[in-house]
C-alpha positions in Angstrom: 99.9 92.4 127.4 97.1 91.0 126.1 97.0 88.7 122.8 93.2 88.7 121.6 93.4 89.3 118.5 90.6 92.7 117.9 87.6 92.1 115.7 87.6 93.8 112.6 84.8 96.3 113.2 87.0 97.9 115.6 88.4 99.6 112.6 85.5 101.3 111.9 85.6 105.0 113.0 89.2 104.8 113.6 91.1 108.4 112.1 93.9 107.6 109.6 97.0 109.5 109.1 100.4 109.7 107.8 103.3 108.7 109.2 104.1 112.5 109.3 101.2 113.3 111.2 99.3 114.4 108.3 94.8 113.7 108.5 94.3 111.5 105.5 90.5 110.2 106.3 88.4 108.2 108.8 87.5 104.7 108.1 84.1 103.9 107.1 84.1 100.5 106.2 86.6 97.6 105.4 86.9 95.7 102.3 87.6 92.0 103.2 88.4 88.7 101.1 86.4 86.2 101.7 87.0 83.9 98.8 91.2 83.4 98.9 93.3 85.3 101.7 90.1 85.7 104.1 91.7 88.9 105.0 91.0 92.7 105.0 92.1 94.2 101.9 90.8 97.7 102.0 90.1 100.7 103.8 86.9 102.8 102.5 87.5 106.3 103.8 85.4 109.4 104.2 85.8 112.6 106.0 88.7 112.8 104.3 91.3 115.4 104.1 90.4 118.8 101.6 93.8 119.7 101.2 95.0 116.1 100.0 92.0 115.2 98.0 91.3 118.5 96.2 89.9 118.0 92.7 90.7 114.9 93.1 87.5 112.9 94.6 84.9 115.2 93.2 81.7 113.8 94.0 82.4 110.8 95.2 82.0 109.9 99.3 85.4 108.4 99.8 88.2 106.4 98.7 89.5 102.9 99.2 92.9 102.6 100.7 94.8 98.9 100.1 95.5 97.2 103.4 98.9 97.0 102.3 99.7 100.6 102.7 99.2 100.3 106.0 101.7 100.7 108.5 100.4 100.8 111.7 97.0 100.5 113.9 96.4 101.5 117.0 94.0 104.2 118.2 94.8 105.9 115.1 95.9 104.5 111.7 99.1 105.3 110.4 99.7 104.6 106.5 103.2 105.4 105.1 103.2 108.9 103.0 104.5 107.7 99.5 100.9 105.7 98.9 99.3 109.1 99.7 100.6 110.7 96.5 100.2 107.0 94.9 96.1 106.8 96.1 95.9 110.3 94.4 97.9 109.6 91.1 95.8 106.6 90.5 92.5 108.2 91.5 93.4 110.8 89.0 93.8 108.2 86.1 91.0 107.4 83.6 89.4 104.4 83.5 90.1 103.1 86.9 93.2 101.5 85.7 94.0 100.9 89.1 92.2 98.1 90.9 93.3 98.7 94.7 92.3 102.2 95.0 88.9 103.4 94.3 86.4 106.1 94.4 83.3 105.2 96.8 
């Protein structure tokens, strides 16, 4: 098995889905920390799914997903299914009240 760690663009492009097997998005960028953690902290996503994002995105391009709701990568990105309903609740709030998930 082979233990080079994969750069970060490889990311890019990759499909994400639910650990049910539902579409959420495809990644179109990552959101890194340079400053503290020098780590990736976000997933922007587009092409993302109709039926989950209804009314929700509007406009906007995309979302950003928190790293930390991720659950798996391989050739596909799995993120576990309570944060989907948790990306929409806070989308839905006013004000962006929530830091982690955003419109893009």
């Amino acid at each position: 098995m082979d233990e080079t760690p994969e750069k970060i663009t490889t990311l890019v492009g990759r499909e994400v889905y639910s650990n049910e097997g539902v579409f959420v998005g495809e990644v179109a960028d990552v959101r890194i920390d340079l400053t503290e953690r020098q780590a990736v902290t976000g997933l922007a996503l587009t092409q993302l799914n109709d039926e989950l994002f209804a009314g929700v995105v509007g406009g906007q391009k995309g979302v950003i997903l928190p790293y930390r709701w991720v659950r798996a990568v391989g050739d596909v990105i799995l993120v576990n299914d309570v944060t989907l309903h948790d990306v929409i609740e806070q989308m839905s709030k006013p004000n962006g009240e929530e830091e982690d998930s955003a419109l893009v």
